[in-house]
N, C-alpha and C positions, 0 to 999 in steps of 0.2 A: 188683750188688746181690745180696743172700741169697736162694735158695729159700725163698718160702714159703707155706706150706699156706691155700687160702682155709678161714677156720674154719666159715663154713656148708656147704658140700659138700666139702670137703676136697681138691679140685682144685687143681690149678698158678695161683699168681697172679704178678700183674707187676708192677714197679713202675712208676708212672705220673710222680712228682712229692714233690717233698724240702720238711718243711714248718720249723717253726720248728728252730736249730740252736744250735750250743754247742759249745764244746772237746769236752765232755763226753756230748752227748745231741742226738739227731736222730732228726725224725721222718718216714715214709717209710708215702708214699699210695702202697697195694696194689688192685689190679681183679682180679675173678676171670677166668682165662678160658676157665672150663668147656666145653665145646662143647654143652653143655644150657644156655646163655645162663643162666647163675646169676647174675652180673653184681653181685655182690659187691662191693660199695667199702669199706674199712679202713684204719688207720690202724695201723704198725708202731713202736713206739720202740726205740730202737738207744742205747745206754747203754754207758759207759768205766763197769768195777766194781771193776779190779783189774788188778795187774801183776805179768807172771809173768817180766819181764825187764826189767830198770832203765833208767833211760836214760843214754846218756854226756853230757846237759848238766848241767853243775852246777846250772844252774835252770831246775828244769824248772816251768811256769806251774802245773800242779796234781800233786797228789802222790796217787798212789792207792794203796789197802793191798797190800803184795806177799804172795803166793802159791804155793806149788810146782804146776807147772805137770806135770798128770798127761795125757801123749799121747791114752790110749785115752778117757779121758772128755770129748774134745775132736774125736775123729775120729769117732764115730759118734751118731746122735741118738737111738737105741736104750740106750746107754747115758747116758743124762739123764734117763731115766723115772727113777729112782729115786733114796734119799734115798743125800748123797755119803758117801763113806769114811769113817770116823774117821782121824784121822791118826795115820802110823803109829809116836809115841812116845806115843800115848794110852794110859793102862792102860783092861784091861778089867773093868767089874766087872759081878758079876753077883748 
């Protein structure tokens, strides 16, 4: 399962338990486990939004929009704070 941040203390959480699900969308019960007993319970959803590589079945059950799939804005979560790139045959105007 993914690292992720409890958003009241910003601590390491875990996951506990997978709740309603879908080709497409799953949901995924977080516990904090601060060692200042924060004890945080949350609810993560985990969502299919796009595709940045096709699939080799001719039919594939859902079709999701494709995407150029840009490395650096995928390896770090420091680079997600902000709004994404223009793309790069966009003119610029000013």
């Amino acid at each position: 399962m993914p690292h992720v941040s409890c958003p009241a203390c910003g601590g390491k959480a875990y996951s506990k338990a997978v709740g309603k699900h879908s080709l497409l969308f799953r949901e995924l019960y977080y516990k904090c486990r601060n060692p200042d007993a924060c004890g945080h319970e949350f609810v993560v959803e985990m969502t299919a939004v796009r595709t940045v590589r096709p699939t080799i079945f001719p039919l594939a059950k859902h079709r999701l929009p494709m995407t150029t799939w840009l490395p650096a804005a995928n390896d770090r979560a420091a680079n997600d704070d902000g709004a994404p790139p223009p793309p790069a045959d966009a003119a610029v105007t000013q």
